[in-house]
C-alpha positions in Angstrom: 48.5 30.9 -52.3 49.5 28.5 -55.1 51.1 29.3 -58.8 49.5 27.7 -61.7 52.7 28.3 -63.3 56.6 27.6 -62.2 58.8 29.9 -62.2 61.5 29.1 -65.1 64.4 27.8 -64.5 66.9 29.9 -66.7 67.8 33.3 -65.4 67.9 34.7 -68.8 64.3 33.9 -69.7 63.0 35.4 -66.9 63.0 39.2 -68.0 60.8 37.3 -71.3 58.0 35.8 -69.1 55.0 37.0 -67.9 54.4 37.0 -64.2 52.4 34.2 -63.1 48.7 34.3 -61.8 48.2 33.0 -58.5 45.4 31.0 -57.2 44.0 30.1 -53.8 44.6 26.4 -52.8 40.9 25.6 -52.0 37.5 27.8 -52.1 36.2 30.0 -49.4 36.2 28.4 -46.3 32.8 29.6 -44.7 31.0 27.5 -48.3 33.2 24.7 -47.4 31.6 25.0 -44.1 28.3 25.6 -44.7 28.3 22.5 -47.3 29.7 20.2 -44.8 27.5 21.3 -42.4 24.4 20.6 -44.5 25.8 17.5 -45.9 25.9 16.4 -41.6 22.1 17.7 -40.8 21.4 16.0 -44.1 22.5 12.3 -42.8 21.0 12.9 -39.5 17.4 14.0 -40.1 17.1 12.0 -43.2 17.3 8.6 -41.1 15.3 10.2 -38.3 12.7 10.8 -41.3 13.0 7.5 -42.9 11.0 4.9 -40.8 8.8 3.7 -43.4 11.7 3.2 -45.4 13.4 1.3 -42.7 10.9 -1.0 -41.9 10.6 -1.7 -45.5 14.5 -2.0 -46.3 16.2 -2.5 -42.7 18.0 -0.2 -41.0 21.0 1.4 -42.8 19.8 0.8 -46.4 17.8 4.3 -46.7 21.0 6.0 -45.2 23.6 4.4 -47.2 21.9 5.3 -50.2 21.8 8.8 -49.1 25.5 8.8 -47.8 26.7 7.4 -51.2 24.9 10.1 -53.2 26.1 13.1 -50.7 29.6 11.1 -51.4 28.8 11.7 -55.1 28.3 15.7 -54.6 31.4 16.1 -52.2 33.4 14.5 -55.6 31.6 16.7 -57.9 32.3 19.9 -55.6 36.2 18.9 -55.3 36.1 18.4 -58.8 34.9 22.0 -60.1 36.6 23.4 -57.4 39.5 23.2 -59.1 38.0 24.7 -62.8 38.7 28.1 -63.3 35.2 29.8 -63.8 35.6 30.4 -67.4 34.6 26.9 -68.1 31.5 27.2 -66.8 31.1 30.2 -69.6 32.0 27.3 -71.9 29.7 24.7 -71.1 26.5 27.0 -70.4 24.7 26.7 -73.9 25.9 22.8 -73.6 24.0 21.9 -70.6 20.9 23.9 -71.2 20.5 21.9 -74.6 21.4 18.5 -72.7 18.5 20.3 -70.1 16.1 20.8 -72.3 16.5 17.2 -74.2 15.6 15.5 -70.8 12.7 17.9 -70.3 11.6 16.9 -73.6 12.0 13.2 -73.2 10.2 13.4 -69.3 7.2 14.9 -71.7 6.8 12.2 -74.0 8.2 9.4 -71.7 8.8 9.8 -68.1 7.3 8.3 -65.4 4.3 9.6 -64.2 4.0 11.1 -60.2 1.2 12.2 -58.6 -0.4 13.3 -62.6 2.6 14.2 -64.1 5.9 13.3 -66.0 8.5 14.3 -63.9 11.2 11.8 -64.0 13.4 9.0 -65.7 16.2 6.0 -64.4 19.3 6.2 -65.1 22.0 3.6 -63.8 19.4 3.3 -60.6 19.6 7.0 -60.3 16.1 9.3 -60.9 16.7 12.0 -63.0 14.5 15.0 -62.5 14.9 17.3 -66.0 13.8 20.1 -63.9 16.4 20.4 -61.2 19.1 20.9 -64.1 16.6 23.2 -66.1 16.9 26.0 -63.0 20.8 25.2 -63.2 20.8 26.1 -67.2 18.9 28.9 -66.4 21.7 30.2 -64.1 24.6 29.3 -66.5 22.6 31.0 -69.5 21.7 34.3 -68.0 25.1 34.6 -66.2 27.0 34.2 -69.8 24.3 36.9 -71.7 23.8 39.3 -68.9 27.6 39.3 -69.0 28.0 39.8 -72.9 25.8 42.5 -72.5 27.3 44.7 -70.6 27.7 48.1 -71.3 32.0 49.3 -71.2 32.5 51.3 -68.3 28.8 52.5 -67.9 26.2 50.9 -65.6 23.3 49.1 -67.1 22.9 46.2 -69.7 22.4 46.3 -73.3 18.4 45.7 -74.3 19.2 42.2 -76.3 20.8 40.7 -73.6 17.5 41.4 -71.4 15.3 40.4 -74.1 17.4 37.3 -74.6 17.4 36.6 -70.8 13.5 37.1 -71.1 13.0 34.8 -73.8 15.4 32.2 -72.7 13.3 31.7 -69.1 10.2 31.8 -70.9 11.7 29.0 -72.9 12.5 27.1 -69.9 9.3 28.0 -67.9 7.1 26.5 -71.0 8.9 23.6 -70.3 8.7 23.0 -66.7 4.8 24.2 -66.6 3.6 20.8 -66.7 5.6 19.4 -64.1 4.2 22.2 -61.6 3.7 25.9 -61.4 6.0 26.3 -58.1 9.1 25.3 -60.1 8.0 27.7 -62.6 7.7 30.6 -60.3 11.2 29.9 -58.7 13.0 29.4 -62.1 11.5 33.5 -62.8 12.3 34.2 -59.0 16.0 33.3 -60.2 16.0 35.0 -63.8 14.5 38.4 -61.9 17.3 38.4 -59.4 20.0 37.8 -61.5 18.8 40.6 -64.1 18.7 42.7 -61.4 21.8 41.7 -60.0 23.7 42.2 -63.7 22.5 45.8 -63.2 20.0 46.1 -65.4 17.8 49.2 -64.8 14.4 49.6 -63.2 12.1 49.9 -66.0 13.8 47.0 -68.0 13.2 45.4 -65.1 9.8 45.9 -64.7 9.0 45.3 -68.3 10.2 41.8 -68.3 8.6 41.3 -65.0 4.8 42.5 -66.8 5.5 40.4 -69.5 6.4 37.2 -67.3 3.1 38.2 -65.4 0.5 38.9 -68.7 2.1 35.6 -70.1 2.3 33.5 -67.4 -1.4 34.4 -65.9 -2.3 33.9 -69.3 -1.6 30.7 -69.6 -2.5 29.8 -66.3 -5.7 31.3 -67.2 -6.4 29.7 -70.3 -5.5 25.8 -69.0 -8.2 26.2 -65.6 -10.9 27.6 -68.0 -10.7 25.3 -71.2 -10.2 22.1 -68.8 -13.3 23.7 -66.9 -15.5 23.5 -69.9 -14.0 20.6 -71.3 -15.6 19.1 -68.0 -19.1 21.4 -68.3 -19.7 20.3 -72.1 -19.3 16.4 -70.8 -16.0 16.0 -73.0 -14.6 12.1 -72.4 -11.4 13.9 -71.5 -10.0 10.8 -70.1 -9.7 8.6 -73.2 -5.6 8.7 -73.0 -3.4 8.2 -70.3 -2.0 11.8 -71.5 -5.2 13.1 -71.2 -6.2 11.5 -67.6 -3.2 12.8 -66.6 -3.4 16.6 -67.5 -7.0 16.4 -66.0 -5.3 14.9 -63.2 -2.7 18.0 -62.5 -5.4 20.3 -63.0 -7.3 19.0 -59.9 -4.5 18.7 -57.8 -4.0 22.4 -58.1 -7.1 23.7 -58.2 -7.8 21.4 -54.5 -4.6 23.1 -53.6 -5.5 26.6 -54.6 -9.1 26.1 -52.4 -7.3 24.7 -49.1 -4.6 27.2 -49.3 -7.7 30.2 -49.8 -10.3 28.2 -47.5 -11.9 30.3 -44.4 -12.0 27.3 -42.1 -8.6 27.5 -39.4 -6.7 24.6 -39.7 -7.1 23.1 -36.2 -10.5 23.0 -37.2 -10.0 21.1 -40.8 -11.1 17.2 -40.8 -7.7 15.0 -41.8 -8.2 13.4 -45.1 -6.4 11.3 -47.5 -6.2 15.1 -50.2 -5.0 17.4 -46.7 -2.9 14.7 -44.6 0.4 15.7 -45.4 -0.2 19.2 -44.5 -2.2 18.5 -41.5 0.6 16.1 -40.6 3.2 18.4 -41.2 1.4 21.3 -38.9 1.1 18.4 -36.2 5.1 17.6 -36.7 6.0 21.5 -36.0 3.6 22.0 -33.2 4.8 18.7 -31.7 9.0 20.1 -32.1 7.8 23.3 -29.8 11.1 25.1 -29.4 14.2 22.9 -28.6 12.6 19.9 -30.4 12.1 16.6 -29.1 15.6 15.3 -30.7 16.8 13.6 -33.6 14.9 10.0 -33.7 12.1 10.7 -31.6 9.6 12.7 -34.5 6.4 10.9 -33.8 5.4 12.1 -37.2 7.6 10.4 -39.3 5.8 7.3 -39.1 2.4 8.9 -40.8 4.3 11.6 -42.8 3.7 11.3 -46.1 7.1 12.0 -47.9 8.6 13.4 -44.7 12.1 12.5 -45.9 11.8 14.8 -49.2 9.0 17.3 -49.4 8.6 18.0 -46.0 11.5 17.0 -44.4 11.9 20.5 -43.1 8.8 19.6 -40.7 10.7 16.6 -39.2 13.7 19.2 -38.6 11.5 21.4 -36.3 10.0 18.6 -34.6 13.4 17.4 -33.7 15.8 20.3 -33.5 12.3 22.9 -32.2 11.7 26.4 -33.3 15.8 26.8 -32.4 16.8 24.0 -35.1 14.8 25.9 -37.8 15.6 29.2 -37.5 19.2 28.0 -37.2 18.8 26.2 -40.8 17.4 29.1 -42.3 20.3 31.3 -40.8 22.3 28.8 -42.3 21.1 29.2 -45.8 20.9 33.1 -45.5 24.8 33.0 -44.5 25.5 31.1 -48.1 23.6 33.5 -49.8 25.6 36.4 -47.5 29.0 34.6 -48.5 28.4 34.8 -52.5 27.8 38.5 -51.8 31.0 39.0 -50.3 32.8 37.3 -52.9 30.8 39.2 -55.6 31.9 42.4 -54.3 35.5 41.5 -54.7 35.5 40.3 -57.8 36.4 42.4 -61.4 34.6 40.9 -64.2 30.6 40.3 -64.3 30.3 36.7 -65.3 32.0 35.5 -61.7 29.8 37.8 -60.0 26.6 36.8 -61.7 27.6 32.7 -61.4 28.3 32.9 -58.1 25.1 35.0 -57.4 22.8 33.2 -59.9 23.6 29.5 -57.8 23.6 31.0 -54.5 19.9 32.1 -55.5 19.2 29.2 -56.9 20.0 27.2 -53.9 18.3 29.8 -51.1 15.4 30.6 -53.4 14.6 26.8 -53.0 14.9 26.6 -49.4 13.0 29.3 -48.8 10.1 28.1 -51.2 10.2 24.7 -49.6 9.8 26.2 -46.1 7.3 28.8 -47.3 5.4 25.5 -48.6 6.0 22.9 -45.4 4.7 26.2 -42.5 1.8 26.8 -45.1 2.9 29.9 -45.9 2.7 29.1 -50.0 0.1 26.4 -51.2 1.3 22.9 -50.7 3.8 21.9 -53.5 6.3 19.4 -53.6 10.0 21.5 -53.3 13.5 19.6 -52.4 15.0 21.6 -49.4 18.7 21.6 -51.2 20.9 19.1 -49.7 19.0 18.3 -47.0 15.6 16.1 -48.7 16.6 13.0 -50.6 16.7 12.9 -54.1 19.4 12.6 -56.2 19.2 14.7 -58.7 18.1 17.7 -56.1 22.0 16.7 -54.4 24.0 16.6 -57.7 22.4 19.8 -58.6 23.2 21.7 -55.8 26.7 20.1 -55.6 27.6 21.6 -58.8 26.3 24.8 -58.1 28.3 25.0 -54.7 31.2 23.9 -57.3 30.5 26.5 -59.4 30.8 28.9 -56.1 33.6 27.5 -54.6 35.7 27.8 -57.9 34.5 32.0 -58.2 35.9 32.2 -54.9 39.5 30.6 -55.9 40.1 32.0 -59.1 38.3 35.2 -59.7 40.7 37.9 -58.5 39.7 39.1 -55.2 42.8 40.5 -53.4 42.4 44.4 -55.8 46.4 44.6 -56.4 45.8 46.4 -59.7 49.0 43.6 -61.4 46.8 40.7 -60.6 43.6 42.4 -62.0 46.0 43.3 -65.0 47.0 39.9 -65.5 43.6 38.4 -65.5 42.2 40.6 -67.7 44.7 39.7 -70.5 44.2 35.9 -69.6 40.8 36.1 -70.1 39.0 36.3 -73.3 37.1 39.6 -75.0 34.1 38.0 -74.0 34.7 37.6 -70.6 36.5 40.9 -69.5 33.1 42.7 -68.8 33.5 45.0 -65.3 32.2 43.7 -62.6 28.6 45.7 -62.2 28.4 45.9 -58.7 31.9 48.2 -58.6 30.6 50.4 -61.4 
């Protein structure tokens, strides 16, 4: 254990100050672990994915990119690390605005991929505005759901819910575009933490009809007015912004009918709309279950964006059946570790911060291997630390930050002085009870 404060030096001020708070040196060990350990399958499998970029930039310059941004989230980790988690209860409104003005500049400005704006450069970096939007989403709910909180009774007040609510549906309108997968996952996240702030049932399942009436509605709406924009003979096309939309509409709807189609896939024809899937299948089949070894994937060659959206095929081709089950294992012990340090915790906003990223960052994994074994329609979905991207690494660096600091400085040990001590250290705001000890 280390003091934040020294002791004083003069005997007779001692009887005048306050006992000091005491803080672990570093965060809990098994997240250190389980970073590092990601961090390593990460480098590995992303140069036994990378061929086309090899032949096209040499050998190491796909993996020193890679190693340089991973470099960057180890930084960023050490760095809030040593925060006390009250600063991220500072900063939440901050970063969803900053969020929401890159979401808005993508819209207008952002480079287009595969129909829609999902990205800009910055400093030779691509910034994905939706990555940080899930992230804001975490921060926000975490600081309402833990204003709301009713004193020394279990349940949350109906505002914060309905602020919650309205705050995703926020967010969600401005991820729709980019894909309906992201939106899904950002109201996975906002369901889990509600529920996790302790927020009961029926709330629960009202905000949950309304995301559903609103949400299909909208979906609804944009498949049938595109639909007879196309029957009435509309010159839909005339913009860019327009040949776009139309654009994302097909992809999904080409999705939707694979994903929904009678015909087994052994038996589907390979074409240029189906060949990452097909791929893909042929990549897992091909791993069997020990895997043919990292660097032998005879995939990765034809893989279509095997080193991002479906890198987790080229991870079962090399590492089998055993090497996938062992990832997933891996991400399902992360999500096990926040629980732990949720329990111990006193005051809400810890608990929901460190429960609200480690969703965040399983929800995504699992979505992204529900999507590569063609368990959800095909999507494209960053498996979290693992698929290259940048912003998909700095992302879930700070969130792992953000975990690693609950576990250092939210008092965990239950000697009733330290809880007594944090509690008058912390502000009103902040000294909500912890909902899952009520």
């Amino acid at each position: 254990m280390e003091a934040t404060e020294s002791a004083p030096a003069s005997g007779a001020h001692v009887a005048e100050a306050k006992p000091a708070i005491t803080y672990k040196r570093h965060g809990d060990k098994s997240i250190w672990g389980i970073f590092i350990t990601l961090c390593i399958i990460s480098v590995i499998e992303l140069y036994s994915a990378s061929s086309r970029e090899v032949a096209a930039a040499g050998v190491y310059g796909p993996i020193m990119r890679h190693c340089f941004l991973l470099g960057m989230g180890v930084c960023i980790v050490l760095l809030l690390e040593r925060l006390h988690y009250k600063a991220f209860f500072a900063c939440a409104w901050v970063i969803a605005f900053l969020s929401m003005g890159m979401m808005l500049y993508v819209t207008l400005f952002g480079e287009i991929v595969n129909g829609a704006r999902r990205s800009f450069s910055l400093m030779g970096i691509t910034i994905q505005p939706s990555e940080f939007i899930k992230l804001s989403a975490v921060l926000v709910i975490a600081q309402i759901m833990s204003k709301s909180q009713r004193p020394k009774a279990i349940g949350v007040r109906t505002q914060g819910v309905v602020l919650s609510a309205i705050m995703v549906l926020l967010f969600g309108g401005l991820l729709f575009k980019q894909g309906l997968t992201n939106t899904i996952l950002l109201m996975s996240i906002s369901m889990a933490m509600i529920a996790i702030g302790g927020t009961e049932l029926k709330k629960m399942l009202c905000v949950g009809l309304v995301y559903a009436v609103i949400g299909g509605g909208v979906v609804f709406a944009k498949f049938m007015s595109e639909g007879d924009s196309k029957a009435k003979g509309d010159e839909i096309a005339t913009t860019e912004q327009a040949l776009t939309t139309d654009k994302r509409h097909g992809t999904w709807q080409a999705r939707l009918d694979r994903f929904f189609s009678d015909v087994p896939k052994y038996e589907e024809e390979i074409t240029a709309k189906n060949r990452q899937e097909m791929y893909s299948y042929m990549a897992q089949a091909n791993g069997g279950v020990f895997g043919v070894f990292p660097g032998n994937s005879r995939e990765t060659a034809r893989l279509p964006l095997a080193f991002s959206d479906y890198i987790f095929s080229i991870i079962i081709e090399d590492l089998g059946f055993v090497g996938g089950v062992g990832l997933l294992i891996l991400y399902l012990w992360l999500l096990a570790r926040a629980g732990i340090i949720a329990k111990k915790c006193h005051r809400a906003f810890p608990v929901l911060l460190v429960m609200g990223m480690a969703v965040m960052i399983v929800l995504q994994a699992l979505f992204h291997m529900a999507i590569t074994t063609g368990t959800f329609p095909v999507s494209g979905q960053p498996l979290p630390l693992i698929s290259k991207g940048g912003t998909s690494i700095i992302v879930t660096s700070i969130a792992i930050g953000a975990m690693l600091s609950v576990s250092r400085t939210a008092v965990q040990n239950g000697n009733r002085q330290e809880v007594k001590e944090e509690l008058n250290a912390l502000p009103e705001e902040l000294r909500a009870e912890n909902p899952v000890q009520l």
